[in-house]
Predicted model as a PDB file, atoms N, CA, C, CB and O in Angstrom, pLDDT in the B-factor column:
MODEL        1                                                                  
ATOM      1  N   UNK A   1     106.497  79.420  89.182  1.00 65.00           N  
ATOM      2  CA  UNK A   1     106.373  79.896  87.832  1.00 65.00           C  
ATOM      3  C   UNK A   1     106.680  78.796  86.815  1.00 65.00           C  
ATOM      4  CB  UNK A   1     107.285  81.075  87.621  1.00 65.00           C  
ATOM      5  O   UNK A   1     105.906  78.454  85.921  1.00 65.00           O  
ATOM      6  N   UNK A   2     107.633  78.388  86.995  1.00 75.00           N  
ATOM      7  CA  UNK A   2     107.794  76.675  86.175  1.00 75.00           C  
ATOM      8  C   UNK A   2     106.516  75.992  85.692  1.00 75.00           C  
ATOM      9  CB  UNK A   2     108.420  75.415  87.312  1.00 75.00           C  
ATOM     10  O   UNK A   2     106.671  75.421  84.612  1.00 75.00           O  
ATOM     11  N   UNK A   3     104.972  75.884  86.355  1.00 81.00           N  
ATOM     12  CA  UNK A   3     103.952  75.169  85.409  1.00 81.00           C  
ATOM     13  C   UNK A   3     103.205  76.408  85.104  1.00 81.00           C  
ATOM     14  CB  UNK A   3     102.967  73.862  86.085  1.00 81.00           C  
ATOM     15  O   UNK A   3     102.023  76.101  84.948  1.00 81.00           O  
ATOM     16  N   UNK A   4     103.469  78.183  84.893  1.00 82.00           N  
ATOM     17  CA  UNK A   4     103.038  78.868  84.561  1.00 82.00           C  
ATOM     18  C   UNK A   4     102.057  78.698  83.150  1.00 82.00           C  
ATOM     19  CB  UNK A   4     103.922  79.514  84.701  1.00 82.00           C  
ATOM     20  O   UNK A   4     100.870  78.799  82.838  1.00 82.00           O  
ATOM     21  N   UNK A   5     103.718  78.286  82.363  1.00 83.00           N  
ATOM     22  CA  UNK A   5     103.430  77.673  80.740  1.00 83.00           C  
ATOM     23  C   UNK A   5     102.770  76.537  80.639  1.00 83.00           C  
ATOM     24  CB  UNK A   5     104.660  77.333  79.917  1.00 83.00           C  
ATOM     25  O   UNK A   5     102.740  75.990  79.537  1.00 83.00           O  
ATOM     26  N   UNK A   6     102.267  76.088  81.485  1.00 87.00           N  
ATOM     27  CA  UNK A   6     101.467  74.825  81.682  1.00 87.00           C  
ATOM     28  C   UNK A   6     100.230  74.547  81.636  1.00 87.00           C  
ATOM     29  CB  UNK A   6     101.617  74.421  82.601  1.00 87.00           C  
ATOM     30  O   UNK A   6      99.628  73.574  81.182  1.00 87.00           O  
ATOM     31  N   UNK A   7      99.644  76.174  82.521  1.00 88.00           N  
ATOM     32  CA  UNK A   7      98.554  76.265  82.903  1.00 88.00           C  
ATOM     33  C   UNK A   7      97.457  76.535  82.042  1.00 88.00           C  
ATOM     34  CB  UNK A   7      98.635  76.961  83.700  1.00 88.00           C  
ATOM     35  O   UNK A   7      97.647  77.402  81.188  1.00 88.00           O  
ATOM     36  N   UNK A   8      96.307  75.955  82.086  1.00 88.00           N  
ATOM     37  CA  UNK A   8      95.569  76.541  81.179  1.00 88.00           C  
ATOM     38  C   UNK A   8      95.002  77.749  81.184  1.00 88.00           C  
ATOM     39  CB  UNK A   8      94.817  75.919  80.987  1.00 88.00           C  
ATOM     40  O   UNK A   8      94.572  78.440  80.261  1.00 88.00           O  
ATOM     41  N   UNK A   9      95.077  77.999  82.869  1.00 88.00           N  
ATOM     42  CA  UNK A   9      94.249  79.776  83.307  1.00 88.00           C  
ATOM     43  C   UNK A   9      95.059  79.900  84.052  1.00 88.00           C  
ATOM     44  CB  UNK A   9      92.603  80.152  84.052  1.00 88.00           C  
ATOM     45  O   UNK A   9      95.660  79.069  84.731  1.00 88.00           O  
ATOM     46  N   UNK A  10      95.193  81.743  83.927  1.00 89.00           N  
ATOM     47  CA  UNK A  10      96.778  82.280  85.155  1.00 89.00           C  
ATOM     48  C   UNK A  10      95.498  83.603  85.265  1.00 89.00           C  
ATOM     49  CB  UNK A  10      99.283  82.888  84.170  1.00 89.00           C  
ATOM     50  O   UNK A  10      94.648  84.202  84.606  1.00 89.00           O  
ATOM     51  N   UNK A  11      96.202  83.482  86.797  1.00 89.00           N  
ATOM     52  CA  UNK A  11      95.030  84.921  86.925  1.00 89.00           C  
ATOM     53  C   UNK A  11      96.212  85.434  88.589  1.00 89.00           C  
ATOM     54  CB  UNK A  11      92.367  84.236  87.438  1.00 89.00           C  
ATOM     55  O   UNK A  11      96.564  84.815  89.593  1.00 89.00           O  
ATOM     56  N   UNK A  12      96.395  86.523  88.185  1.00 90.00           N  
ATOM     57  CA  UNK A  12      97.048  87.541  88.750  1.00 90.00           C  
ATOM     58  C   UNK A  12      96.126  88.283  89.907  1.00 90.00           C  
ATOM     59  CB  UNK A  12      97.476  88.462  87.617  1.00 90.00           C  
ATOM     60  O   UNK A  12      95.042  88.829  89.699  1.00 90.00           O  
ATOM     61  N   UNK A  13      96.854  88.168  91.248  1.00 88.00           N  
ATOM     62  CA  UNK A  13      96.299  88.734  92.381  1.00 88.00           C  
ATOM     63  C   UNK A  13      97.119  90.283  92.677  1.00 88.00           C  
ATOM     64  CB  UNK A  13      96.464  87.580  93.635  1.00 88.00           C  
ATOM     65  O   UNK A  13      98.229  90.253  93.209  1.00 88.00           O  
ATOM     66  N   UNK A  14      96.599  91.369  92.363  1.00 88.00           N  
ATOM     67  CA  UNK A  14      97.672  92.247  92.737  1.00 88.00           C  
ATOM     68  C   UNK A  14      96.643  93.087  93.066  1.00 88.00           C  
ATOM     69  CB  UNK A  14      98.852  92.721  91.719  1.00 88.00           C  
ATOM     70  O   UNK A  14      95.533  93.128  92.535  1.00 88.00           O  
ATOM     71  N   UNK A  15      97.381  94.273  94.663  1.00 89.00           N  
ATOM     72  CA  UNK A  15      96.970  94.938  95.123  1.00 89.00           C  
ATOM     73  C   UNK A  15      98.439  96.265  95.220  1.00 89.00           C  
ATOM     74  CB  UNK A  15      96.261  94.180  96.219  1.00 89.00           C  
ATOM     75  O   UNK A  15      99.609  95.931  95.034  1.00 89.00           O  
ATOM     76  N   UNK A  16      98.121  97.337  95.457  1.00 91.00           N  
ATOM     77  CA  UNK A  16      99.160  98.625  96.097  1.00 91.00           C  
ATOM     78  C   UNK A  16     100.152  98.207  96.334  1.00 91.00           C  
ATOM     79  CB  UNK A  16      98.879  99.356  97.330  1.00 91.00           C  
ATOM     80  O   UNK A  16     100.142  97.149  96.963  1.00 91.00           O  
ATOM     81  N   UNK A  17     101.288  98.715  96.017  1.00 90.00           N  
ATOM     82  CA  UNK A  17     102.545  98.501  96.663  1.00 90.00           C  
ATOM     83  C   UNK A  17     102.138  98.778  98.224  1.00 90.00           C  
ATOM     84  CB  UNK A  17     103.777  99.526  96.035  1.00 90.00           C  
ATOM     85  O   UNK A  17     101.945  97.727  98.835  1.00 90.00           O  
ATOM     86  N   UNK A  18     101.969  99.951  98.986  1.00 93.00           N  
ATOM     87  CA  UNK A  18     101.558 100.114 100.494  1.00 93.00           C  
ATOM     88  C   UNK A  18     100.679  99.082 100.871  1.00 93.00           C  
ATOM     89  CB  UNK A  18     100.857 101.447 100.816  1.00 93.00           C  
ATOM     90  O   UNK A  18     101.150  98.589 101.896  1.00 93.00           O  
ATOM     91  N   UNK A  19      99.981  98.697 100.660  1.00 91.00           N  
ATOM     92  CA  UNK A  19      99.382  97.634 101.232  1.00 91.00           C  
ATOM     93  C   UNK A  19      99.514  96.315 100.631  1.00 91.00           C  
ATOM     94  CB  UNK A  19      98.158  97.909 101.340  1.00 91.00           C  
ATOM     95  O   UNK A  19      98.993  95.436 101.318  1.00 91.00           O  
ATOM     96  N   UNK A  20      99.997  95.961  99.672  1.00 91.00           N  
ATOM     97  CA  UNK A  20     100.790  94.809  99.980  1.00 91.00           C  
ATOM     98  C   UNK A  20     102.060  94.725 100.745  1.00 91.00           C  
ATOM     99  CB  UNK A  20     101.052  94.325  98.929  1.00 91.00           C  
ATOM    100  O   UNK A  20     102.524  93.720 101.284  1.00 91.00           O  
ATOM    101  N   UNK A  21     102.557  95.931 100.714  1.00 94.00           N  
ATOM    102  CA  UNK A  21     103.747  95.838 101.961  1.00 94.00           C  
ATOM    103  C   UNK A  21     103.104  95.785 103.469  1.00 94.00           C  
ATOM    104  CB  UNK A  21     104.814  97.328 101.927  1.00 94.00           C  
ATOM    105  O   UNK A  21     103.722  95.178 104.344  1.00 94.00           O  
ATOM    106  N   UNK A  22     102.171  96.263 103.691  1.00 93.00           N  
ATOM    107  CA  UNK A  22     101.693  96.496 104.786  1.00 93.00           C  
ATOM    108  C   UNK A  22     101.085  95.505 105.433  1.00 93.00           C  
ATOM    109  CB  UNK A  22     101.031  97.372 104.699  1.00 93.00           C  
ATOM    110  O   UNK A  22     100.968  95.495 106.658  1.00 93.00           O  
ATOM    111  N   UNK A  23     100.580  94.449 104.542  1.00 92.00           N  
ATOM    112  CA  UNK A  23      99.960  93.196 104.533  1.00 92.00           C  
ATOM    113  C   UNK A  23     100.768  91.573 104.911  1.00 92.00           C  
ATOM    114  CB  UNK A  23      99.454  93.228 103.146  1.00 92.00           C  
ATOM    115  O   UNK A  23     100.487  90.532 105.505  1.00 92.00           O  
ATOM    116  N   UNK A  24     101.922  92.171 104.134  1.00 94.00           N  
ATOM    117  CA  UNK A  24     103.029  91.044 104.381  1.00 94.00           C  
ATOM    118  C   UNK A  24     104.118  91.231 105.012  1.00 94.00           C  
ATOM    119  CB  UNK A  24     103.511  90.553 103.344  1.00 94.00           C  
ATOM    120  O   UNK A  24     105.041  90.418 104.964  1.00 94.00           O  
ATOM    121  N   UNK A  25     104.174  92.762 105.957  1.00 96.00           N  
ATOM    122  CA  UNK A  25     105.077  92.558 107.489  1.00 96.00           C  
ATOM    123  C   UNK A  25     104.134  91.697 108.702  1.00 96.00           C  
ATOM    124  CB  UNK A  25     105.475  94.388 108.268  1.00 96.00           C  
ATOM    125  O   UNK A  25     104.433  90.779 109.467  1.00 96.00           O  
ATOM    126  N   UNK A  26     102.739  92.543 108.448  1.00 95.00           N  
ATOM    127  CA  UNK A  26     101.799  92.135 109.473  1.00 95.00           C  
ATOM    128  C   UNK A  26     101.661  89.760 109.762  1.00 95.00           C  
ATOM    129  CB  UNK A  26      99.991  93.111 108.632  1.00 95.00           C  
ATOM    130  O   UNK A  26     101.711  88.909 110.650  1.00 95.00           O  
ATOM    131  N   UNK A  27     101.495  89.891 108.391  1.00 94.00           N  
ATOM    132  CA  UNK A  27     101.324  88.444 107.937  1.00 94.00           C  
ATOM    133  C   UNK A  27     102.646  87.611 107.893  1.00 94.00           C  
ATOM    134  CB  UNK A  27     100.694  88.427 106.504  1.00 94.00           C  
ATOM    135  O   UNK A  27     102.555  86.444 107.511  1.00 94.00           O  
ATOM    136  N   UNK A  28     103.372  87.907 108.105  1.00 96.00           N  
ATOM    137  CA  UNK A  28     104.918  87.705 108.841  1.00 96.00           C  
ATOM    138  C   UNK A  28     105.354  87.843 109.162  1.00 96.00           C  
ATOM    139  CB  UNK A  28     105.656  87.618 108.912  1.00 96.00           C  
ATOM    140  O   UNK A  28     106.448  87.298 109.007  1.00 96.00           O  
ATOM    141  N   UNK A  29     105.145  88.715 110.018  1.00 97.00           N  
ATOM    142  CA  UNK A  29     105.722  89.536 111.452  1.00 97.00           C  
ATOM    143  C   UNK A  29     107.218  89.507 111.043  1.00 97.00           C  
ATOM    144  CB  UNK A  29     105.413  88.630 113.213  1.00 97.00           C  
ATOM    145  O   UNK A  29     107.993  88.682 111.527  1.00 97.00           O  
ATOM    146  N   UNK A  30     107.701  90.709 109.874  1.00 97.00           N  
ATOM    147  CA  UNK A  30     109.105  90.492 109.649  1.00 97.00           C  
ATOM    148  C   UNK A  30     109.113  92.148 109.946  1.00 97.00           C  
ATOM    149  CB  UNK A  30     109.720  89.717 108.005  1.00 97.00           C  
ATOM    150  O   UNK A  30     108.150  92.720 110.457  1.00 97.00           O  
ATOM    151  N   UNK A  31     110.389  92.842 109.533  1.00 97.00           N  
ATOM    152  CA  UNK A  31     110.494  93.793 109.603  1.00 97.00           C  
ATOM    153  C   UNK A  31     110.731  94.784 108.547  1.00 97.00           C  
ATOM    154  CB  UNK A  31     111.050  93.724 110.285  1.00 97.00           C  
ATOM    155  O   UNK A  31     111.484  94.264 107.725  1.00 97.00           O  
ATOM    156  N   UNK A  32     110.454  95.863 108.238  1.00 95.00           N  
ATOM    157  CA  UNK A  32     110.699  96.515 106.943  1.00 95.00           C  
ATOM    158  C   UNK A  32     112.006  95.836 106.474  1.00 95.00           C  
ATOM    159  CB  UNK A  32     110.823  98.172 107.054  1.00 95.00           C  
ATOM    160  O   UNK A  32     111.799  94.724 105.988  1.00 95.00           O  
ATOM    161  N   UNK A  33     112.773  96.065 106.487  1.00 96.00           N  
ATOM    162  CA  UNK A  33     114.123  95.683 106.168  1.00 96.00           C  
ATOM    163  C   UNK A  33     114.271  94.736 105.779  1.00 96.00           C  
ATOM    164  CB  UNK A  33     114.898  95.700 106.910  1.00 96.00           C  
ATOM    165  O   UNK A  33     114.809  94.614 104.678  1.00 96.00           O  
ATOM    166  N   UNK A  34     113.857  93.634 106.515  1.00 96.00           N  
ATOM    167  CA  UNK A  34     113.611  92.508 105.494  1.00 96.00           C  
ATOM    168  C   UNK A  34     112.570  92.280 104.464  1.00 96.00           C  
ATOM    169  CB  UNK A  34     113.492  91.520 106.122  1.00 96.00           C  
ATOM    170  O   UNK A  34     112.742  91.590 103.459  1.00 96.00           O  
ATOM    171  N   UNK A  35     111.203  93.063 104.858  1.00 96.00           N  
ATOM    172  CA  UNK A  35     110.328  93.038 103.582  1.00 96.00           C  
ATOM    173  C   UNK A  35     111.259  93.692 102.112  1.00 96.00           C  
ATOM    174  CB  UNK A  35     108.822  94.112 103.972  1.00 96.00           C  
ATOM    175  O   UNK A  35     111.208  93.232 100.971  1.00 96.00           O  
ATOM    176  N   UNK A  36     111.991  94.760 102.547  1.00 95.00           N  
ATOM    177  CA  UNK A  36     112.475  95.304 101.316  1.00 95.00           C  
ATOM    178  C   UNK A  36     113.602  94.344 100.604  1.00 95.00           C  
ATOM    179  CB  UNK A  36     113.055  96.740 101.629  1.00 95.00           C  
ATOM    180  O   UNK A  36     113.973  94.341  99.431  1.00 95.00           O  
ATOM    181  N   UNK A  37     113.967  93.638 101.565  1.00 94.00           N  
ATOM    182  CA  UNK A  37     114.890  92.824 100.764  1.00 94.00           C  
ATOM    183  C   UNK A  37     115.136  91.769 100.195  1.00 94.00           C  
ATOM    184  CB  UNK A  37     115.504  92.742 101.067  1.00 94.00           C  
ATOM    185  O   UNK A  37     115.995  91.482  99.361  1.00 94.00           O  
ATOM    186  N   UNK A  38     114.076  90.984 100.841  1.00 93.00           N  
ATOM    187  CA  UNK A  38     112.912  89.999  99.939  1.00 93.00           C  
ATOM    188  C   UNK A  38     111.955  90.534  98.417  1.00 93.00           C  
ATOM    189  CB  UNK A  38     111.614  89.679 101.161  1.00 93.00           C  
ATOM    190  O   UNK A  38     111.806  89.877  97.387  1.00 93.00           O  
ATOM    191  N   UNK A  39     111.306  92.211  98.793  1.00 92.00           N  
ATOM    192  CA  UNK A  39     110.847  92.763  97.206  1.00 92.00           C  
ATOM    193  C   UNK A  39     112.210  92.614  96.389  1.00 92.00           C  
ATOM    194  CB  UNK A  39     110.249  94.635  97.145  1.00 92.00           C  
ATOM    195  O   UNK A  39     112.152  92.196  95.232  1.00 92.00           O  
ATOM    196  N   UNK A  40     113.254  92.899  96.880  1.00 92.00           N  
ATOM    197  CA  UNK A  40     114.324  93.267  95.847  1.00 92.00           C  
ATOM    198  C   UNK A  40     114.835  91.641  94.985  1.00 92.00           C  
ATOM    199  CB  UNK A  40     115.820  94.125  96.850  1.00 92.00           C  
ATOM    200  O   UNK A  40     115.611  91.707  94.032  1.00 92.00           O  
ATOM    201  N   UNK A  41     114.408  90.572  95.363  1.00 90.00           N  
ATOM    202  CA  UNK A  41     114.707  89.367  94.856  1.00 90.00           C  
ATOM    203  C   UNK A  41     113.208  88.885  94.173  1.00 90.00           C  
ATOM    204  CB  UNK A  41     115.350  88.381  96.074  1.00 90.00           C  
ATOM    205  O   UNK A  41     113.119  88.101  93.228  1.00 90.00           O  
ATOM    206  N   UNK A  42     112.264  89.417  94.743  1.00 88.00           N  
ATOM    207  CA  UNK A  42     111.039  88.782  93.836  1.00 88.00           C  
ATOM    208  C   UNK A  42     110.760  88.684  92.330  1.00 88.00           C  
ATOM    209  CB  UNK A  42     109.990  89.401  94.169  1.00 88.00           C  
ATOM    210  O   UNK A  42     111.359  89.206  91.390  1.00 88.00           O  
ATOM    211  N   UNK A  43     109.797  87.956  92.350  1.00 84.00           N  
ATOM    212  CA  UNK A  43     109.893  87.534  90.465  1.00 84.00           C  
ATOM    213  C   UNK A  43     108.955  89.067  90.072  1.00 84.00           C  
ATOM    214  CB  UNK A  43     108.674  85.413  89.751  1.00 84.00           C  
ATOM    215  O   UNK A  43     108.109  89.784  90.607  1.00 84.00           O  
ATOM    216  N   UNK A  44     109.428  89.020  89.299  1.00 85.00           N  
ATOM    217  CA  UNK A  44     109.060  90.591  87.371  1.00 85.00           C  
ATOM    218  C   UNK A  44     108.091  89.606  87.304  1.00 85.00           C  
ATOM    219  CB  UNK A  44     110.544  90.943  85.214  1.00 85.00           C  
ATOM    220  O   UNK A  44     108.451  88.432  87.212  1.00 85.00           O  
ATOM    221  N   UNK A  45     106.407  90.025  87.348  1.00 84.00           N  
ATOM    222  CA  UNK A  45     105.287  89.540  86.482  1.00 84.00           C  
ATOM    223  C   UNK A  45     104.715  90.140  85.059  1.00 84.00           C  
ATOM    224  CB  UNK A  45     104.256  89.580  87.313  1.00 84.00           C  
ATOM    225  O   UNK A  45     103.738  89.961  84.331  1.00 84.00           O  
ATOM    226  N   UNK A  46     105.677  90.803  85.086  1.00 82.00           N  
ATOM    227  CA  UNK A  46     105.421  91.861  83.760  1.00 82.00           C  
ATOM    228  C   UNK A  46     105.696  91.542  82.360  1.00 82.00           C  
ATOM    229  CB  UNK A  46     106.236  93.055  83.885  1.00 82.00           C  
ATOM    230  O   UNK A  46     105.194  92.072  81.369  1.00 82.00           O  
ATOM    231  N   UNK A  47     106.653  90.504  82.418  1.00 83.00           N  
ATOM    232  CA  UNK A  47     106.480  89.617  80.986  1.00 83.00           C  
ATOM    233  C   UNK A  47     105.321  88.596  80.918  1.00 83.00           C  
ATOM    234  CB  UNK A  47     107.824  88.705  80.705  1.00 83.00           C  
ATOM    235  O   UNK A  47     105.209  88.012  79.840  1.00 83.00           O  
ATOM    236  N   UNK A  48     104.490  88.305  81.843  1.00 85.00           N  
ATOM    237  CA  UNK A  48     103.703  87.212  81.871  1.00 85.00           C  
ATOM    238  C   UNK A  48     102.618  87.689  81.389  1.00 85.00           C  
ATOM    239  CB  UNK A  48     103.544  86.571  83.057  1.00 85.00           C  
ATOM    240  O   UNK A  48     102.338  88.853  81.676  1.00 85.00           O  
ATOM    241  N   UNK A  49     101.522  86.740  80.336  1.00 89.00           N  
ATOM    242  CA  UNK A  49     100.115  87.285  79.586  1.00 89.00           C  
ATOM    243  C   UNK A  49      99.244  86.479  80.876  1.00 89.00           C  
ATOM    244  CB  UNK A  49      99.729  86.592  77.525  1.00 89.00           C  
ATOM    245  O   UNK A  49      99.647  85.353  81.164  1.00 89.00           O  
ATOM    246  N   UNK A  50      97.939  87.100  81.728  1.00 92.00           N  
ATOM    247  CA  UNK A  50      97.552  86.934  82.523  1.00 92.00           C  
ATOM    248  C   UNK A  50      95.766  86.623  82.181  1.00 92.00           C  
ATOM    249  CB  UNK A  50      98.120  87.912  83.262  1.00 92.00           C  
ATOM    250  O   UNK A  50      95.141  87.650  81.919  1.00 92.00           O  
ATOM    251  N   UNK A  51      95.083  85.522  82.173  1.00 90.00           N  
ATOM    252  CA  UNK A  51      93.739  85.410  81.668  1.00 90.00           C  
ATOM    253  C   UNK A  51      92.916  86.593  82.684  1.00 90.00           C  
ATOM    254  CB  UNK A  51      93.137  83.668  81.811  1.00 90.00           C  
ATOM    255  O   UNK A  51      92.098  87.488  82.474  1.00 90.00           O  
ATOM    256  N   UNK A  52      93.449  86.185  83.583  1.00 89.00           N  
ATOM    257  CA  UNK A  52      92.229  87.468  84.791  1.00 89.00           C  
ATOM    258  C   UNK A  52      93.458  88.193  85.329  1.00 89.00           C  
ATOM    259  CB  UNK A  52      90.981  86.557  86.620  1.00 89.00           C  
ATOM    260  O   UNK A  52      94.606  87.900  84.996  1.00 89.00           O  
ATOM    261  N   UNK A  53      93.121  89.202  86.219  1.00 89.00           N  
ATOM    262  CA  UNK A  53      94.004  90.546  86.603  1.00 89.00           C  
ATOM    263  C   UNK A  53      92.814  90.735  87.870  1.00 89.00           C  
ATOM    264  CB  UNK A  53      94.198  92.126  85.106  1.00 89.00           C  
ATOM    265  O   UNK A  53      91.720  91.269  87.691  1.00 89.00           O  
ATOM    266  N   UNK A  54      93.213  90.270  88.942  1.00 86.00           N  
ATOM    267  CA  UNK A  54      92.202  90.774  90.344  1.00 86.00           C  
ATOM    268  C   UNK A  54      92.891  91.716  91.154  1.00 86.00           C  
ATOM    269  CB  UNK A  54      91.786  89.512  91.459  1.00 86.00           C  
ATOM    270  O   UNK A  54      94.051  91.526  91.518  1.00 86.00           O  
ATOM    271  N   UNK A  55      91.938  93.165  91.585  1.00 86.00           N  
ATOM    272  CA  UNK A  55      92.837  93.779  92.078  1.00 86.00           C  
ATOM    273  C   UNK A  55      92.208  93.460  93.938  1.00 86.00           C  
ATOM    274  CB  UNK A  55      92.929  95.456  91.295  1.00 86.00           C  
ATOM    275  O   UNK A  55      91.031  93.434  94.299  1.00 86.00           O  
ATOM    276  N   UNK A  56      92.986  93.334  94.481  1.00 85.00           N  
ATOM    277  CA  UNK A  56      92.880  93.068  95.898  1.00 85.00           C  
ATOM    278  C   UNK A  56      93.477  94.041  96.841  1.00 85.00           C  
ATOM    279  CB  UNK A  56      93.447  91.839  96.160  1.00 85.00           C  
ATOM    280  O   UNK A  56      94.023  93.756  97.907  1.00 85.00           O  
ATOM    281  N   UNK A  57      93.289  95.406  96.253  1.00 84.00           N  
ATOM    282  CA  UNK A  57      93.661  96.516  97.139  1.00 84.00           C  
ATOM    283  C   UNK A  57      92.759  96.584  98.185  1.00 84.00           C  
ATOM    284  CB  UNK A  57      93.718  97.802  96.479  1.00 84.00           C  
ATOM    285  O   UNK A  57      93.034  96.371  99.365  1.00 84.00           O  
ATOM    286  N   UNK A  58      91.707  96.874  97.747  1.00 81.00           N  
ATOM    287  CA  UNK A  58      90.205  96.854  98.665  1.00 81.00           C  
ATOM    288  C   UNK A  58      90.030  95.430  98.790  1.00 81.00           C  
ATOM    289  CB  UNK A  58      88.684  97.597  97.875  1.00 81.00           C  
ATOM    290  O   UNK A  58      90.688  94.590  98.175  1.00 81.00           O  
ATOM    291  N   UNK A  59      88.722  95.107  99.966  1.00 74.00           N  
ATOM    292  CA  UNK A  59      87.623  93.725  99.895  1.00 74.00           C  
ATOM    293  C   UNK A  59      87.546  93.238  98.602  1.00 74.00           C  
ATOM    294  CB  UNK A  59      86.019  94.027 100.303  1.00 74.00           C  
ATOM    295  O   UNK A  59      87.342  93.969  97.633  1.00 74.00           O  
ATOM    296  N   UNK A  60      87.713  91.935  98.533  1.00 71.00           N  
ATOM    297  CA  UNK A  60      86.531  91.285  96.769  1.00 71.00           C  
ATOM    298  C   UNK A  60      85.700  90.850  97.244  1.00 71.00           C  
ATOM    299  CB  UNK A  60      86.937  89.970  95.525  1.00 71.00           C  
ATOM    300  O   UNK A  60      85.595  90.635  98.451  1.00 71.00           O  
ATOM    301  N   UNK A  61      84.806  90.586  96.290  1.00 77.00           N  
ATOM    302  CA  UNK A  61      83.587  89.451  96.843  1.00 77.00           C  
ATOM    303  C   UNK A  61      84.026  87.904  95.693  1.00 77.00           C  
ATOM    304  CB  UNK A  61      81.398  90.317  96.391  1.00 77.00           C  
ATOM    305  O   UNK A  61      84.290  87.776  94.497  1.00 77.00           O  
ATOM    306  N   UNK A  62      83.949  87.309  96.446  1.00 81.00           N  
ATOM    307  CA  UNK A  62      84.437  86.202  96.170  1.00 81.00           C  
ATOM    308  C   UNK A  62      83.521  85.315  94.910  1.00 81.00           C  
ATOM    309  CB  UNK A  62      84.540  85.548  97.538  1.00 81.00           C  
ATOM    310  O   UNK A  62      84.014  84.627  94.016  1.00 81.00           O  
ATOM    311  N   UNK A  63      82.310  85.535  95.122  1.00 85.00           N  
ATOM    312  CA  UNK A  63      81.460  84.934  94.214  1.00 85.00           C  
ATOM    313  C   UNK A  63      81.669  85.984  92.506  1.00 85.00           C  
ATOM    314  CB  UNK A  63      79.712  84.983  95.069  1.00 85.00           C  
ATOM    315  O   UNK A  63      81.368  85.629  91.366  1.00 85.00           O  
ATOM    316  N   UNK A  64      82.096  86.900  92.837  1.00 79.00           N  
ATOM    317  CA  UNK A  64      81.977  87.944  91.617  1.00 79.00           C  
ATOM    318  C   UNK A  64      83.524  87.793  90.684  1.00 79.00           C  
ATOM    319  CB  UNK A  64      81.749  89.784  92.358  1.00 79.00           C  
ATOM    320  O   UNK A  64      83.768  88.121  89.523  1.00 79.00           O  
ATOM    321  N   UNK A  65      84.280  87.246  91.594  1.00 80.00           N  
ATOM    322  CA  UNK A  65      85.607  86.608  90.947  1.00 80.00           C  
ATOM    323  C   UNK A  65      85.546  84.931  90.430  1.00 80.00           C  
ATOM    324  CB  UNK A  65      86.833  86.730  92.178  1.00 80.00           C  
ATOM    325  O   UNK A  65      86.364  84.466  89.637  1.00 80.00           O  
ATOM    326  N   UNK A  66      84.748  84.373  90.862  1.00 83.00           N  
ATOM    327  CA  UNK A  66      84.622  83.081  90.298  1.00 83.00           C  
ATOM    328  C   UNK A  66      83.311  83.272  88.927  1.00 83.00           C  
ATOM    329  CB  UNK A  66      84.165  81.914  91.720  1.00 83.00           C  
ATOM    330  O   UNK A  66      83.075  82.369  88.124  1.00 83.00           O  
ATOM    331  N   UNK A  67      82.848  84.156  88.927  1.00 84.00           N  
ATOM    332  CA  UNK A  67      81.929  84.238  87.791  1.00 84.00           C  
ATOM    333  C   UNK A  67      82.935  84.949  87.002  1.00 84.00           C  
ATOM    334  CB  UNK A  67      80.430  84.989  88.002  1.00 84.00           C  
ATOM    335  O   UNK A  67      82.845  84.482  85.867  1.00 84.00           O  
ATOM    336  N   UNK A  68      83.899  85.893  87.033  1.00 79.00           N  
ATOM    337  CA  UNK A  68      84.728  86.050  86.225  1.00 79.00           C  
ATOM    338  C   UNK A  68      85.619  85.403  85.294  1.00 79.00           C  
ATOM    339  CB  UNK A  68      85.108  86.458  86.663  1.00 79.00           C  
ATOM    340  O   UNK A  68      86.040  85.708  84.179  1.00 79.00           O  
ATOM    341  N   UNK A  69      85.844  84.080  86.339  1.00 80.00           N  
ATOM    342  CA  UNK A  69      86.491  82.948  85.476  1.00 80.00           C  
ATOM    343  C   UNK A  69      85.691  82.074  84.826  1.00 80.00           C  
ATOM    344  CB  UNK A  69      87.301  82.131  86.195  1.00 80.00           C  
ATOM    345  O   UNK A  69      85.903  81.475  83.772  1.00 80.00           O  
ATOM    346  N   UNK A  70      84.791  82.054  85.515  1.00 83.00           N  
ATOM    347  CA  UNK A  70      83.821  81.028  84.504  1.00 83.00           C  
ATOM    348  C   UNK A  70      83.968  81.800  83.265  1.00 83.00           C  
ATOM    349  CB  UNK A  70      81.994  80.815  84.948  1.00 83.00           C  
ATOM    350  O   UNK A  70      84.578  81.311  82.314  1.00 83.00           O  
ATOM    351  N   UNK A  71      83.417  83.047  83.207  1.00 83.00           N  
ATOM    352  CA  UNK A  71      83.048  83.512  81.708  1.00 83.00           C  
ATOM    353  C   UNK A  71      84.008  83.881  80.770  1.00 83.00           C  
ATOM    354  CB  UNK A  71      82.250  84.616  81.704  1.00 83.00           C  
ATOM    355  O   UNK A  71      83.711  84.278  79.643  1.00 83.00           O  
ATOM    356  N   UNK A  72      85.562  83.728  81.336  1.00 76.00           N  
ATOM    357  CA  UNK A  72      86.653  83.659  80.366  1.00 76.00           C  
ATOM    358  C   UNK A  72      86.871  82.355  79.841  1.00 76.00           C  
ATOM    359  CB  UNK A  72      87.871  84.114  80.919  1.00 76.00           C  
ATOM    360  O   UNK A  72      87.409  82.225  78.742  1.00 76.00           O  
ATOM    361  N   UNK A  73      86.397  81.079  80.724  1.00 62.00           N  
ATOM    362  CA  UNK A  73      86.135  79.842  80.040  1.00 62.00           C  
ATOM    363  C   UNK A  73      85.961  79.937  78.882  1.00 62.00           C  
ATOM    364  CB  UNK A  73      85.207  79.196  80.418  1.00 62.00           C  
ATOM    365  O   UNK A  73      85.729  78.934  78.208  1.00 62.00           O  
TER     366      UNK A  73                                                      
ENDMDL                                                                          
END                                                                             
């Protein structure tokens, strides 16, 4: 977060609480218990102003998110 204020484009990846939890035991083979206690130290994105907002609950298509940024250019 330090070159946040830096950046010229911030674009936010967020999907479900359930499946981002579900996503990052699998993808780190940790255990609830520790997923929850790692959420409980993570950074608040909620003060941050965000140029794009992608939601990654479902599939994206990848080409339809890079034309997104182009056209906030």
């Amino acid at each position: 977060m330090k070159y946040f204020e830096k950046s010229n484009f911030n674009i936010l990846v967020e999907a479900s609480d359930s499946v981002r939890k579900n996503r990052i035991i699998k993808r780190d083979n940790i255990s609830n218990e520790y997923f929850e206690s790692r959420e409980a130290n993570a950074l608040d994105y909620s003060g941050y102003k965000f140029d794009l907002i992608v939601n990654n609950t479902k599939n994206f298509d990848i080409d339809q998110i890079i034309s997104k940024i182009k056209s906030k250019k």
